[in-house]
C-alpha positions in Angstrom: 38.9 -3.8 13.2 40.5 -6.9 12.1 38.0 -10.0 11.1 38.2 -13.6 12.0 39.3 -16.0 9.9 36.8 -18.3 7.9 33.7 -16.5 9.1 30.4 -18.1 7.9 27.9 -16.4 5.9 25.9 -14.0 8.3 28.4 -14.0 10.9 30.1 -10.8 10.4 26.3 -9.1 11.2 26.4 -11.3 14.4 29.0 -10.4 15.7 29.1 -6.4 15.0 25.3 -6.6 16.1 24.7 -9.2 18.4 21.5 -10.2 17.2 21.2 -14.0 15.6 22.4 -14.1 12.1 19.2 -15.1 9.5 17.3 -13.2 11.5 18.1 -9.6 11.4 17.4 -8.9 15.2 14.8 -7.3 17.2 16.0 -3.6 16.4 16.5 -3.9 12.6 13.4 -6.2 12.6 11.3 -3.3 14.1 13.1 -0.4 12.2 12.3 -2.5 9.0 8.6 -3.1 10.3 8.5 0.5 10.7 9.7 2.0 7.8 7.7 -1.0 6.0 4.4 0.6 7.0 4.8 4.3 5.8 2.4 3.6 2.8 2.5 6.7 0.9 -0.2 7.5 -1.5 2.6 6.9 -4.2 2.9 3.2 -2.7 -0.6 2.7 -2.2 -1.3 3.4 -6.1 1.4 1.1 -6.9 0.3 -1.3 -4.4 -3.3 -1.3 -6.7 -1.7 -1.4 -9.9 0.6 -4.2 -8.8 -2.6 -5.9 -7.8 -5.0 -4.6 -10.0 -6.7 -8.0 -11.4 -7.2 -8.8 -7.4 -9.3 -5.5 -6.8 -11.2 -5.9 -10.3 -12.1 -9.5 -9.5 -13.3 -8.7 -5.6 -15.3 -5.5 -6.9 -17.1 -8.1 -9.7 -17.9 -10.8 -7.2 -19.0 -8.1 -4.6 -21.4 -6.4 -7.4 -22.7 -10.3 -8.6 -22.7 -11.0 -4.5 -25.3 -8.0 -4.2 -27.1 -9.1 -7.1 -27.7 -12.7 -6.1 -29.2 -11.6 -2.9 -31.4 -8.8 -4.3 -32.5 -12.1 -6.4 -33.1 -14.1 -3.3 -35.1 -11.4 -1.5 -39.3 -11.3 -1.7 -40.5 -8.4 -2.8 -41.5 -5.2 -0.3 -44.6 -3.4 -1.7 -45.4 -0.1 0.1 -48.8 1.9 -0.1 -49.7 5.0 1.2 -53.8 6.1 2.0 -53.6 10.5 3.1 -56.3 11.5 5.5 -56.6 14.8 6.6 -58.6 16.5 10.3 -60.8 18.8 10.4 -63.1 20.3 13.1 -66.7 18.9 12.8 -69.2 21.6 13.7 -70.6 24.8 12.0 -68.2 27.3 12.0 -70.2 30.9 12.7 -67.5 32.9 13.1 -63.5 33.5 11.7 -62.6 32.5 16.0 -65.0 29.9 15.9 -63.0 28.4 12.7 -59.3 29.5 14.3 -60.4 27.8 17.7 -61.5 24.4 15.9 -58.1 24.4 13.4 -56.4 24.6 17.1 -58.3 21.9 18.1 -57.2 19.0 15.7 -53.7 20.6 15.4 -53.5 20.2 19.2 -55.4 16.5 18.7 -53.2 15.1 15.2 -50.2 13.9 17.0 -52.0 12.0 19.6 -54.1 10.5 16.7 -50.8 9.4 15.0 -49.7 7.8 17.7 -53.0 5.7 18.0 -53.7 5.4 14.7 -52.1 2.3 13.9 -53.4 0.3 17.1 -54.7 -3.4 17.7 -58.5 -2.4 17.5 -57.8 -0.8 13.7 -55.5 -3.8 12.9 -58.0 -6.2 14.5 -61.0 -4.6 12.3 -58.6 -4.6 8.6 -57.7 -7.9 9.0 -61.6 -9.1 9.9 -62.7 -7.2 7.4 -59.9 -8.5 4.9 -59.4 -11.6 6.1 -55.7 -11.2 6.6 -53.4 -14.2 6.8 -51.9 -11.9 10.0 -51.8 -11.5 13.7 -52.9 -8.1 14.8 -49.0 -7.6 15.6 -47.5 -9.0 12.6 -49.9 -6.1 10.9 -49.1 -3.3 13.1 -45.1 -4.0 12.2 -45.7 -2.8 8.7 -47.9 0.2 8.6 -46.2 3.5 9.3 -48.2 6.7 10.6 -46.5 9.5 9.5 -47.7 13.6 10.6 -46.2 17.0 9.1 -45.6 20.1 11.5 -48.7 22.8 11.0 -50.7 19.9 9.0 -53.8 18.5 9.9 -52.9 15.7 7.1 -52.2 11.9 7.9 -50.6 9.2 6.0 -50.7 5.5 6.4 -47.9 3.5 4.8 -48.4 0.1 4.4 -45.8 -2.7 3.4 -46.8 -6.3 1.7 -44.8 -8.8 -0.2 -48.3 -8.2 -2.2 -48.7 -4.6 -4.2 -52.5 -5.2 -4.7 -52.7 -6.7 -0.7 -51.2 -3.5 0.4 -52.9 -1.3 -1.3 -56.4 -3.1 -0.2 -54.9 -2.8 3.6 -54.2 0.6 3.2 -57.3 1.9 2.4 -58.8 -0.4 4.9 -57.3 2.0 7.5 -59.0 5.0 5.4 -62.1 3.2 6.2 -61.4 2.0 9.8 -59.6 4.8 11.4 -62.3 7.4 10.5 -64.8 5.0 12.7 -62.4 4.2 15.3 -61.7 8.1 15.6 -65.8 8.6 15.4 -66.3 6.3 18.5 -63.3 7.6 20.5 -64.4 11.1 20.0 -68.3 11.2 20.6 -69.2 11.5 24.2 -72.7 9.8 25.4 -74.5 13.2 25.4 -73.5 14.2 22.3 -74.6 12.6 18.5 -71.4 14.4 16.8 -67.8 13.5 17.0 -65.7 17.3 16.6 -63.3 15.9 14.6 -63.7 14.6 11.2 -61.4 12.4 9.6 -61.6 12.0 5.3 -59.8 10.2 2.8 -58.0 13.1 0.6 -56.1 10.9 -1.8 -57.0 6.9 -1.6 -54.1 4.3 -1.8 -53.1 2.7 -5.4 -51.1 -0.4 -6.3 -47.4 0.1 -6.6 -46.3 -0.5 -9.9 -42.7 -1.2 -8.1 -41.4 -2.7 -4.9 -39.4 -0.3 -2.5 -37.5 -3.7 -1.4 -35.1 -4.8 -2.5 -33.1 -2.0 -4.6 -31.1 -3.7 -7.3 -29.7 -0.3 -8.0 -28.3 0.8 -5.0 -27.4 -3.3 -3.8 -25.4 -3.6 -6.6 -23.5 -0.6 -6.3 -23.1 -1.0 -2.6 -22.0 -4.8 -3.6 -19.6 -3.3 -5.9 -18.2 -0.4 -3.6 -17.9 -3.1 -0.6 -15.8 -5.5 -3.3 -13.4 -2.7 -4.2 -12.8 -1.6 -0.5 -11.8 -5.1 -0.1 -9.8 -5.5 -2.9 -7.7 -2.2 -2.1 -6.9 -3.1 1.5 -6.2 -6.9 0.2 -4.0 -4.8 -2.3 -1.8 -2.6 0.4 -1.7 -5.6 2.4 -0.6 -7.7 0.1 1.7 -5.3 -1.0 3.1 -4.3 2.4 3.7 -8.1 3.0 6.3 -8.3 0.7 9.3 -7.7 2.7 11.8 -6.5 -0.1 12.5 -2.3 -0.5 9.6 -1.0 -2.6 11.7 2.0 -4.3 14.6 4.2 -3.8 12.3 6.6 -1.0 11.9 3.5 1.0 15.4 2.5 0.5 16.4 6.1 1.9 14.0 6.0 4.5 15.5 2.2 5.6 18.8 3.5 5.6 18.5 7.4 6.2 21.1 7.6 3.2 21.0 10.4 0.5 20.4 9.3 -2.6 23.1 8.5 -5.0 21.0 7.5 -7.9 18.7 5.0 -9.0 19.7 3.8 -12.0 17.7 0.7 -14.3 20.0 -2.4 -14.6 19.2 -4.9 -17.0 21.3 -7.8 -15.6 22.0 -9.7 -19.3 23.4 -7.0 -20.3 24.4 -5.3 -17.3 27.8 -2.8 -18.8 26.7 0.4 -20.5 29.2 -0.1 -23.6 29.4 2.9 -26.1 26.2 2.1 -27.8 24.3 3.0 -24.5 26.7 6.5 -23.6 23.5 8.3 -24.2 21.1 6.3 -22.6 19.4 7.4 -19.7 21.4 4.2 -17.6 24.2 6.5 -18.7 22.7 9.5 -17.2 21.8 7.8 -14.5 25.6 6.9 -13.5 26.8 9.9 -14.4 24.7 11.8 -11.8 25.9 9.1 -9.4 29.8 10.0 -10.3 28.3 14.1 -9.6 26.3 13.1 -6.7 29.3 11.3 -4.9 32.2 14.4 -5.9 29.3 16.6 -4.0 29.1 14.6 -0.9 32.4 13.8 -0.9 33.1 17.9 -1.0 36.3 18.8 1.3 37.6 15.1 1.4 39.8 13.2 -0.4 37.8 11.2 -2.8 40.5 8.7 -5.0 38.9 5.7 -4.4 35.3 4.1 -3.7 34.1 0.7 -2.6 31.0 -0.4 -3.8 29.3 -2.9 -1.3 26.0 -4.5 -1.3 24.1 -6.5 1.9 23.6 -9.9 0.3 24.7 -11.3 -3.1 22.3 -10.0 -6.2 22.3 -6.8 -5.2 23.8 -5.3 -8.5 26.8 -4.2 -6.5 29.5 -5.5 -9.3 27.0 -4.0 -12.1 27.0 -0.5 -10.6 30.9 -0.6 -9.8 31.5 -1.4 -13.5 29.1 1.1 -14.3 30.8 3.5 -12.1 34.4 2.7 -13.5 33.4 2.8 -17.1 31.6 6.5 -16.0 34.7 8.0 -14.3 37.0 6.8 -17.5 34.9 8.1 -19.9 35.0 11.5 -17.9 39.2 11.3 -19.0 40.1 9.8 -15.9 42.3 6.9 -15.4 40.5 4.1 -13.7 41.6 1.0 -12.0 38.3 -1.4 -11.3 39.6 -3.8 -7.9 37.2 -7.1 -7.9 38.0 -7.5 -4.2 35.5 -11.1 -3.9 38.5 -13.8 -3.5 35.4 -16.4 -3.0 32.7 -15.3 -6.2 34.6 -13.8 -8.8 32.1 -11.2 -10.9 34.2 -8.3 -12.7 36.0 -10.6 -15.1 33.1 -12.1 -16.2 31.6 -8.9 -16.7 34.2 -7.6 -18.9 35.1 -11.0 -20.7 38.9 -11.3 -19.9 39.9 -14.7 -17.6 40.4 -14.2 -13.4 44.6 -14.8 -13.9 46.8 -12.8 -12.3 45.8 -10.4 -10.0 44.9 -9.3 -6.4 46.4 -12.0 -4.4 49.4 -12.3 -6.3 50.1 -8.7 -5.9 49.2 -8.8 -2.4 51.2 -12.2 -1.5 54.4 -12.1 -4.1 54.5 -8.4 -5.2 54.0 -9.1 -9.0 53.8 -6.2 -10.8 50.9 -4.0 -11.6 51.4 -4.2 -15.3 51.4 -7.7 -15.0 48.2 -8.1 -12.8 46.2 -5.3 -14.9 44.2 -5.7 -17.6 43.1 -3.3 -19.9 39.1 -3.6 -20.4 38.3 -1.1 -22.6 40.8 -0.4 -25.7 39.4 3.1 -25.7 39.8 3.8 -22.5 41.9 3.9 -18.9 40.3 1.6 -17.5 41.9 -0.9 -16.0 40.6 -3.9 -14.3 42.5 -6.0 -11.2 40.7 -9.5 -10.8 40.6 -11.1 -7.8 43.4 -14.0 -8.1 43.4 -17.2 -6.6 44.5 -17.4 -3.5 45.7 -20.2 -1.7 43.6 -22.5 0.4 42.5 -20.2 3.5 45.0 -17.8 2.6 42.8 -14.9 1.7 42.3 -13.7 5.1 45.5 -13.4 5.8 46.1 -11.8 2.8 43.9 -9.0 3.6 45.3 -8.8 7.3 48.6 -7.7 6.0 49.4 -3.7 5.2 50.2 -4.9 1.3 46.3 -3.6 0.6 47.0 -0.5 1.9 50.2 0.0 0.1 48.4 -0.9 -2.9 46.0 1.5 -2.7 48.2 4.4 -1.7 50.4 3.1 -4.8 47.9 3.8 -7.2 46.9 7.3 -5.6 50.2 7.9 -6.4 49.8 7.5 -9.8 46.9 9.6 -10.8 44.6 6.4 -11.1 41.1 6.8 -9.8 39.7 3.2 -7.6 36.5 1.5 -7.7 36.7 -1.6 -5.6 34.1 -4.5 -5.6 33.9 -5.8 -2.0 32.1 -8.8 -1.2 28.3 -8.7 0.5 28.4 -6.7 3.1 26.5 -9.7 5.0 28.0 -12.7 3.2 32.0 -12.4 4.1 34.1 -10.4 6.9 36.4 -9.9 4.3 34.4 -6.9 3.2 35.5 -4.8 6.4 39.3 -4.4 5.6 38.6 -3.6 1.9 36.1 -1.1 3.0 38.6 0.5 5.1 41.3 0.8 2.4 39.0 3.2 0.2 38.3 6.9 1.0 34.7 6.2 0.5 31.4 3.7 0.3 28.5 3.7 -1.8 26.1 1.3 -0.9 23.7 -0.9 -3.2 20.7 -2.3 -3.2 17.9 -3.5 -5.6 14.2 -2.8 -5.7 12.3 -5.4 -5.7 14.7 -8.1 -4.3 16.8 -6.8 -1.6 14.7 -7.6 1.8 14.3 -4.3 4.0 15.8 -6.0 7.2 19.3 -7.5 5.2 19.4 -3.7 4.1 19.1 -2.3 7.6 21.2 -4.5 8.9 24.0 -3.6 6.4 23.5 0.1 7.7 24.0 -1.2 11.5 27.5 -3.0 10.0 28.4 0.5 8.3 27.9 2.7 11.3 29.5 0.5 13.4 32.7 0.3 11.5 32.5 4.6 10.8 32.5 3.9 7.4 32.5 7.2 5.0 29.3 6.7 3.5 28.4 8.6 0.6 25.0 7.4 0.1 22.9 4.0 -1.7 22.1 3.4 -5.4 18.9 2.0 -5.6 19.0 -0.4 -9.0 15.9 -1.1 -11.2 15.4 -3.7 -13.4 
C-alpha cells in the first residue's frame, strides 16, 4: 500500500477506514463506548480514590442535609394506655371460665377494630377539650391486638408528650363505657365483657419523630451513594485509556509491558540499569522475542496513534535495552516532519535518513554513536527537501537499507511517526519485521487508540503487542 502525498493530519485513518477524520467513526466510537463501560471493581476503587474529596464532601452535606431537617421537624410524642378483656359474670365452673375466655377471644378483634371510632374520639376530645376534629384524632391513635391475648393497646401520637399521654388514657376511660353500652342488652343490667386498664399511659420522656440517629446516618449513606456514582461517572467520562487492562481490552493486544516514563528524563542511562523502568523494558525486549517465536525478528517499529504517546521514549528505551543485552543496535528516527531521537540523545539532526535514502551517503557517515559504551547507533531523520520525503519513502532505498543492516548483524528499532498524524508511517511500518504499539495512560483517548488498531489490521501489520506508559 503506497500513501498519498502530503496527506493531512487524520487523513490516513480516513481513508483506511472511511469514517470522518476527528471523529473516530461510528464503529470505533461504539467499540470505545464499549470497552469504556466495563468498570471493574479495580476501576471503580480507583474511580473513588481519584475522586475521593467529591464522595467525602456529598456524604457531609447529605449527613448535615438530614440533620437540618430532623431540626425543622415538630416533635412526634407517642403514648401507649394496655387494657385487657375479660368475661364479666361468676364463673361456677372450669367450662363456665373456658367458655367465657372463648368469648372475648372470639369478641377482641372486632373490639380493635371499633375501638378507635368517632363516638370514643368524639367523647376524648369533649372531655379534653381537644384543639381536634374527631378525624384529625382518629389519624393518630393506633389499636393494636396480640394472637391468644385478651390484651389491648392504644397508641397515641401528639406533637405534645403530656397531651398524649392525657389522650391516651382518655381512651382507658372512654372505651371501657363505650364497650359497657354496646354490650348490655335492655333486659339485662350487666355487660359480659369487662374492659380494665392494666398499665395506664405515662409521658414520653422522648419523641419517636423525628430520629436524629437514624436521619443522619440515612443522610450520610444517601450522600456517599451519590458521591460513588458521581465518582464512576465522572471517572467513566473521561475518555482517555484508564490502564494497561483497558488498553488490552481497546485493542485485544497482549501486553508488552507497562513501563513508568518520566518524560524530563525520559532515557534510562546507567544510573537507572537497575530500576524497575529497566525491568520494565527488559521484559518488553523478552515479551516481544516470545511473540515473535518462529519469525524473523531483526527489526521493530515502534508507532504510537497521536503525538505524546511516549512512542520515541519507549523506542529509545528499547534500543538502549537490546544494546545493553550485547547486541548491536541501530535506533532509525523515521519522523522527517518532528524530529524526537536526537533530542533525546543530545547529538544535532545532521546527516542521516534522507541523505542515505536520496544520495546514498554512507552509513558511517549518517550514524552516530549515542552511547560511548555501547553499539548503539542512532540514524536521525535528515532534512529532506521541500515535499520530498514522500517520495523518498516511495522508493525501494528503505528497504535496501534495512536488509543492509540485517546483513550486518545490527539489530533495528525504528521511530515511525503517529500512526494517525502522517501516511508516512505505513511504508516504514512495512520495512520492519515487526510493530509494537504505544500508548499512554492517562492521555491517550480510547477512540484515537482503536482507531490505530483498525489502521494496523488493515495494513496486516505484525503486531507484537502495546506498551502501556505511566507517568
Amino acid at each position: 500500500m503506497k500513501p498519498s502525498g502530503g496527506s493531512a493530519p487524520g487523513g490516513l485513518f480516513s481513508r483506511l477506514t472511511g469514517f470522518p477524520a476527528g471523529t473516530g467513526g461510528d464503529g470505533v466510537a461504539a467499540l470505545s463506548k464499549r470497552q469504556w463501560t466495563r468498570l471493574t471493581a479495580a476501576h471503580q476503587v480507583r474511580a473513588v480514590v481519584a475522586h475521593r474529596w467529591a464522595v467525602v464532601v456529598l456524604a457531609l452535606l447529605g449527613a448535615a442535609g438530614a440533620g437540618a431537617v430532623t431540626l425543622a421537624q415538630t416533635p412526634v410524642y407517642s403514648s401507649t394506655v394496655q387494657l385487657v378483656l375479660t368475661a364479666n359474670y361468676p364463673a361456677k365452673d372450669i367450662d363456665q371460665v373456658s367458655r367465657g375466655s372463648n368469648y372475648v377471644l372470639q369478641r377482641i378483634n372486632t373490639y380493635a377494630t371499633i375501638a378507635n371510632n368517632s363516638g370514643v374520639a368524639k367523647a376524648v376530645i369533649d372531655k379534653l377539650g381537644l384543639p381536634y376534629s374527631g378525624e384529625q384524632l382518629m389519624a393518630n391513635v393506633t389499636v393494636t391486638t396480640h394472637a391468644g391475648s385478651t390484651a389491648m393497646e392504644i397508641s397515641v401520637r401528639d406533637t405534645s408528650a403530656q397531651r398524649a399521654s392525657d389522650i391516651a388514657n382518655a381512651y382507658g376511660a372512654e372505651f371501657p363505657a363505650f364497650v359497657g353500652k354496646l354490650e348490655t342488652p335492655d333486659y339485662v343490667d350487666t355487660a359480659p365483657i369487662r374492659v380494665s386498664v392494666t398499665t395506664p399511659a405515662t409521658v414520653p420522656a422522648a419523641p419517636v419523630s423525628p430520629d436524629p440517629v437514624a436521619n443522619v446516618a440515612l443522610g450520610l449513606l444517601a450522600g456517599l451513594g451519590c458521591g460513588l456514582v458521581l465518582a464512576a461517572v465522572r471517572y467513566a467520562r473521561v475518555r482517555t485509556v484508564r490502564d494497561e487492562r483497558h488498553a488490552t481490552e481497546i485493542t485485544g493486544l497482549s501486553l508488552l509491558g507497562a513501563p513508568a516514563v518520566d518524560r524530563a528524563a525520559p532515557l534510562l542511562g546507567a544510573d537507572r540499569a537497575a530500576t524497575p523502568a529497566a525491568e520494565a523494558f527488559r521484559q518488553i525486549r523478552t515479551n516481544a522475542r516470545l511473540r515473535a517465536a518462529g519469525q524473523r525478528l531483526t527489526s521493530i517499529a515502534v508507532v504510537g496513534s497521536v503525538p505524546g504517546d511516549d512512542a520515541a521514549a519507549v523506542a529509545a528505551n528499547l534500543a538502549l535495552t537490546w544494546a545493553r543485552a550485547g547486541d548491536t543496535v541501530v535506533l532509525i528516527d523515521g519522523d522527517f516532519r518532528d524530529p524526537s531521537l536526537p533530542g533525546l540523545f543530545g547529538v544535532p539532526n545532521g546527516t542521516g535518513l534522507a541523505d542515505m535514502l536520496s544520495a546514498g551517503t554512507p552509513a558511517n557517515h549518517a550514524l552516530q554513536q549515542v552511547q560511548p559504551e555501547l553499539q548503539l547507533f542512532l540514524l536521525a531523520p535528515g532534512t529532506p527537501m521541500p515535499g520530498s520525503a514522500e517520495r523518498l519513502l516511495r522508493t525501494n532505498e528503505l528497504t535496501k537499507l534495512m536488509e543492509s543492516f540485517r546483513r550486518d548483524g545490527a539489530f533495528v528499532v525504528l521511530l515511525a511517526p503517529p500512526l494517525l498524524a502522517n501516511a508516512d508511517t505505513l511504508v516504514l511500518l512495512s520495512a520492519t519485521d515487526a510493530v509494537a504499539a504505544t500508548t499512554r495512560v492517562g492521555f491517550t483517548h480510547s477512540d484515537r487508540l482503536a482507531a490505530a488498531l483498525q489502521v494496523l489490521q488493515a495494513i496486516r501489520a505484525n503486531v507484537l503487542g502495546i506498551v502501556a506508559t505511566r507517568p
